[in-house]
C-alpha positions as CSV (number, residue, x, y, z in Angstrom):
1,X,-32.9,-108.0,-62.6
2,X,-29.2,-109.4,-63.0
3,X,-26.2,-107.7,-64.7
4,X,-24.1,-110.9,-66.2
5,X,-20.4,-110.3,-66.6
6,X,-18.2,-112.6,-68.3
7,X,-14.8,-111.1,-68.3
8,X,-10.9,-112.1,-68.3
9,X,-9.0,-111.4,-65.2
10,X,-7.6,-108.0,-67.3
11,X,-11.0,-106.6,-68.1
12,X,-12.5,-106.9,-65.1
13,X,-12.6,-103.1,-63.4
14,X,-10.8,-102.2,-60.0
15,X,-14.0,-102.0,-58.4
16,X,-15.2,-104.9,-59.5
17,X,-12.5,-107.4,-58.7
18,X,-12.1,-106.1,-55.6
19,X,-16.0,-107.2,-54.5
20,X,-15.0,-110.3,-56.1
21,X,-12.0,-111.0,-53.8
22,X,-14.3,-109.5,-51.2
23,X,-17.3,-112.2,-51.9
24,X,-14.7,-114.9,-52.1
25,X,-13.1,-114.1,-48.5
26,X,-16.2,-113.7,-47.0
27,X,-17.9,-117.0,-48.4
28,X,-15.1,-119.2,-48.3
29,X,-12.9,-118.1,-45.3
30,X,-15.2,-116.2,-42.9
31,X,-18.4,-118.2,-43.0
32,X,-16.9,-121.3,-43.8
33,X,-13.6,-121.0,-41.3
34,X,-11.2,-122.5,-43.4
35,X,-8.0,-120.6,-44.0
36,X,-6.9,-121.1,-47.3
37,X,-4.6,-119.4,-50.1
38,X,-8.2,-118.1,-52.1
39,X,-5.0,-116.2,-54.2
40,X,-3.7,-119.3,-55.9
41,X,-2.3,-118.2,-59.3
42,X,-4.9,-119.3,-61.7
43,X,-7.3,-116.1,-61.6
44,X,-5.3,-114.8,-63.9
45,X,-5.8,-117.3,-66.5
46,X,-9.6,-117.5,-66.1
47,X,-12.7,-116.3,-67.0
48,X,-14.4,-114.6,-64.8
49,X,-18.4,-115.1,-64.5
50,X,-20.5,-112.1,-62.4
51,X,-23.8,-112.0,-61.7
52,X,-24.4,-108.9,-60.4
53,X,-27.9,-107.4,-58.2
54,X,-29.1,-104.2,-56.6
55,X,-29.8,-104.3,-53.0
56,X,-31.5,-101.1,-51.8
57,X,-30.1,-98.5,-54.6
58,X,-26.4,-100.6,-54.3
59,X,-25.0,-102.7,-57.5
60,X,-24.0,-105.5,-55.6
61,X,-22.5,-108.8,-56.7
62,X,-24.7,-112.1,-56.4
63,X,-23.0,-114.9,-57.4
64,X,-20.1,-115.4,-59.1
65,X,-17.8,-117.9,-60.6
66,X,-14.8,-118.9,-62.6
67,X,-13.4,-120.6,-65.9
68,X,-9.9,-122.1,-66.2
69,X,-9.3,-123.8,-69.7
70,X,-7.8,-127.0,-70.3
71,X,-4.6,-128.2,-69.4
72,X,-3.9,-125.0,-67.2
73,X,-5.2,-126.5,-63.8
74,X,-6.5,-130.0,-64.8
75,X,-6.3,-131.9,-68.1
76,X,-10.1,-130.7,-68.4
77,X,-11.6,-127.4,-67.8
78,X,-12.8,-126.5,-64.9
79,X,-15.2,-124.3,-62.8
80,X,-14.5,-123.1,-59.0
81,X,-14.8,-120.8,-56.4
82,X,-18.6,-120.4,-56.8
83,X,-20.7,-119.0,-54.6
84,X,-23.4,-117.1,-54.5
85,X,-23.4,-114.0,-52.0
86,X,-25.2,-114.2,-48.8
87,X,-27.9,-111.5,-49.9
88,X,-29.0,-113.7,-52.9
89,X,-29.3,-116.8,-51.5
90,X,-32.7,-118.2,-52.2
91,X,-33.7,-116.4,-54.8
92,X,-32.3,-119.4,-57.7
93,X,-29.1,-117.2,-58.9
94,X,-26.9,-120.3,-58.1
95,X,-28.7,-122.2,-60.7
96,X,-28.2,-119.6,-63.4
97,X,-25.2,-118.8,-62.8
98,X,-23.6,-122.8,-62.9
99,X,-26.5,-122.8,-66.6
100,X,-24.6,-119.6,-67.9
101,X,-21.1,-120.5,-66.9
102,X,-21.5,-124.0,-68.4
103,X,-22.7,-122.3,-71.6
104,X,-20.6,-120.1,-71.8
105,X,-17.5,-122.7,-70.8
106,X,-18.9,-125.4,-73.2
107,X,-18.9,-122.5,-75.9
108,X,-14.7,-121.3,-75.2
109,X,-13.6,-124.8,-74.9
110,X,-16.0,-127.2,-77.0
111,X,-15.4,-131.1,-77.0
112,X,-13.8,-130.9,-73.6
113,X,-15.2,-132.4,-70.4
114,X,-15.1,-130.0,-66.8
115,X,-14.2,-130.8,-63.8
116,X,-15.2,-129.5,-60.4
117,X,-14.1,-129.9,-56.6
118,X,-17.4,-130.0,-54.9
119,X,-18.5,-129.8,-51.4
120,X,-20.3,-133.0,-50.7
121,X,-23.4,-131.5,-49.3
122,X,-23.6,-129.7,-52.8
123,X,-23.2,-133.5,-54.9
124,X,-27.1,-133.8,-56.3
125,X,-27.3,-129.6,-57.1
126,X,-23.9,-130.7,-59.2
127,X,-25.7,-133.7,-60.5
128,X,-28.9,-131.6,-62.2
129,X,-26.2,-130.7,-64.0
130,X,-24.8,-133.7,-65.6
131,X,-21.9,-133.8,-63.0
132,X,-21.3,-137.2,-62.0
133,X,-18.8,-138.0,-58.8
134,X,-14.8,-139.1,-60.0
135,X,-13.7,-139.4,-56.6
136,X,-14.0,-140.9,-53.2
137,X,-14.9,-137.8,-50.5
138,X,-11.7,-135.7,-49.4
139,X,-11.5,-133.0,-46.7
140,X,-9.8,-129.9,-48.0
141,X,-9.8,-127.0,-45.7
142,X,-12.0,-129.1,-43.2
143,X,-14.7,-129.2,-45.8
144,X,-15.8,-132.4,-47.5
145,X,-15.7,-132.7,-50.9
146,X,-15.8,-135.3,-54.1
147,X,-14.3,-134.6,-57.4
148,X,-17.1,-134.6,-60.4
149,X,-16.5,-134.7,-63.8
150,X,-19.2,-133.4,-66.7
């Protein structure tokens, strides 16, 4: 069973933001080395999507993304930083989560295209979507990635 939470940055508990930041570090800087500012400034303009699991009696969180409107990061809106928690992998959360976060994006900010930074390895799960690639591959952090646009 999944627990969704859609929350801004000010509504999401103590607790909660703090596995968040916890997910993120682990995903994005431990098992994929790259040293990066994860902190950037913009999670406090976002929405904040949590998908959240019990592992043996614990609430833990699954997967987890996040929503930046128009014109704050990009011209379009835009989804990043997801990931889906090493004890849910396999199971298909990352598929619901990007089918409730586009919802739920499409629904805040209707008419408006989103953009994404995707690892390249990740380019046909983006495409199921309707992403389509905007951008020759980059490395950022030591990770290669393409720009897509939906």
């Amino acid at each position: 069973m999944i627990e969704w939470q859609w929350q801004e940055f000010e509504e999401i508990p103590r607790e909660d933001l703090y596995e968040v930041l916890r997910q993120r570090q682990e995903v994005f800087v431990l098992e994929q080395k790259c040293l990066y500012p994860d902190l950037d400034g913009y999670d406090q303009a976002a929405r904040h999507l949590m998908a959240w699991h019990t592992v043996d009696g614990q609430r833990q969180l699954a997967a987890y993304l996040r929503c930046i409107a128009p014109g704050v990061k990009f011209p379009e809106m835009s989804l990043g930083r997801v990931l889906t928690a090493a004890s849910a992998r396999g199971s298909g959360i990352g598929r619901l989560l990007l089918e409730q976060g586009l919802r739920r994006a499409e629904a805040l900010h209707p008419g408006h295209r989103c953009r994404i930074g995707a690892q390249l390895y990740l380019e046909k799960f983006y495409a199921s979507f309707g992403f389509t690639r905007v951008s020759e591959p980059y490395d950022e952090d030591g990770i290669m990635h393409i720009d897509m646009l939906r």
